[in-house]
N, C-alpha and C positions, 0 to 999 in steps of 0.2 A: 278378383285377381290378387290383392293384396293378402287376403286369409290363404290363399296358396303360395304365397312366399311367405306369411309366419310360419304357414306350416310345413315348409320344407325345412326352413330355419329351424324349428323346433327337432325335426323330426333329424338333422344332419347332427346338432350339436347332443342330442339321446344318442347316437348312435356312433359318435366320438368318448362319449362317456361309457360307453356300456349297458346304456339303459334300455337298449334294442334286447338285446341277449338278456338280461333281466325280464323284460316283460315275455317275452317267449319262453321262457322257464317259467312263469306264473304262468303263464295260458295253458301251456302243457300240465303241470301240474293240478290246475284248477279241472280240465278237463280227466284225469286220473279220478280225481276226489267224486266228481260228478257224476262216472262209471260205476262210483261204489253204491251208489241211494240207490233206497228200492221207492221206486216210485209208484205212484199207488196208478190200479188200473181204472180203468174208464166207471166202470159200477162203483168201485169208492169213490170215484171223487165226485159224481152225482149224487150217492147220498150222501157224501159227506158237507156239499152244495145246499142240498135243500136242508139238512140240518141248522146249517147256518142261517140259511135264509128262514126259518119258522121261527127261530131262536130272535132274531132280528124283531121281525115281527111282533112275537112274544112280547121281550123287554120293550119293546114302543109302546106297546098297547097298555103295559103294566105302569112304566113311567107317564103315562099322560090320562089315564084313570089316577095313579096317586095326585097329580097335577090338578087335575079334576079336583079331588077331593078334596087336597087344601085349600084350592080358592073355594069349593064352599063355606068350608070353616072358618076362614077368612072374613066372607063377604057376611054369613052370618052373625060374627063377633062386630063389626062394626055395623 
């Protein structure tokens, strides 16, 4: 109950200030900007998905063989 009276509070003195009509000209606008991407289709973004994901994989495998390695050279020097 009380978070619904800050937030009328909040939301009556925005909207004594102009901050109503400001945020609605960003929404609308934001929404303008959003219309203009070209979003990629369903086939892109699956391989662009496992791209990532092998890539992932990849660099793990790579940093934990180097990881590997040093501690042998490590363990070996002492």
């Amino acid at each position: 109950m009380v978070l619904l009276v800050i937030a009328a509070i909040v939301l009556i003195v925005a909207w004594r200030k102009g901050g109503l009509l400001k945020l609605a000209k960003y929404v609308g606008e934001t929404n303008v900007e959003l219309k203009k991407c070209n979003w990629p289709s369903t086939d892109e973004l699956k391989s662009s998905t496992v791209l990532v994901m092998v890539s992932v994989i990849f660099i793990g495998f790579l940093t934990f063989g180097i990881d590997w390695l040093f501690a042998q050279v490590v363990q070996a020097l002492m």
